[in-house]
C-alpha positions, 0 to 999 in steps of 0.5 A: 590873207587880207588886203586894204586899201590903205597906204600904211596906218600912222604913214608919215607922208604928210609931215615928211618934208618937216621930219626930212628937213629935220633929218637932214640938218648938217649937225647929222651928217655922219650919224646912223639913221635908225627907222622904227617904223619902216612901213613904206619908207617914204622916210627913209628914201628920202634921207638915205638919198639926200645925206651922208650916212654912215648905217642905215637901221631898220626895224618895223617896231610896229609889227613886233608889237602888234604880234606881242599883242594879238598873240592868239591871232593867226595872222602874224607868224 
């Protein structure tokens, strides 16, 4: 097993209050909220804290395909 010292590789953390303000416009309110990229969920508290959401979906997208990718790696199983 390996460590780092990144928070999260592709993090949302700097354009978060622009995606946040974006996701919590009235127009969606009553929307599932789908999050392909969980990583840290800086996001997703955010949104599921402010709004009124009827499903929250989540999927980590990045390591399916980073397992479809390095397939000869053992480190994803």
């Amino acid at each position: 097993m390996f460590s780092t010292s990144m928070a999260y590789v592709g993090g949302k953390t700097k354009g978060a209050k622009h995606i946040i303000d974006i996701l919590n416009d009235p127009k969606y309110d009553n929307l599932p909220y789908v999050e392909p990229f969980v990583g840290y969920g800086h996001i997703l508290r955010r949104v599921v804290n402010k709004k009124n959401t009827t499903q929250v979906i989540l999927t980590n997208l990045y390591l399916f395909y980073l397992k479809e990718f390095n397939k000869d790696l053992n480190i994803l199983k």
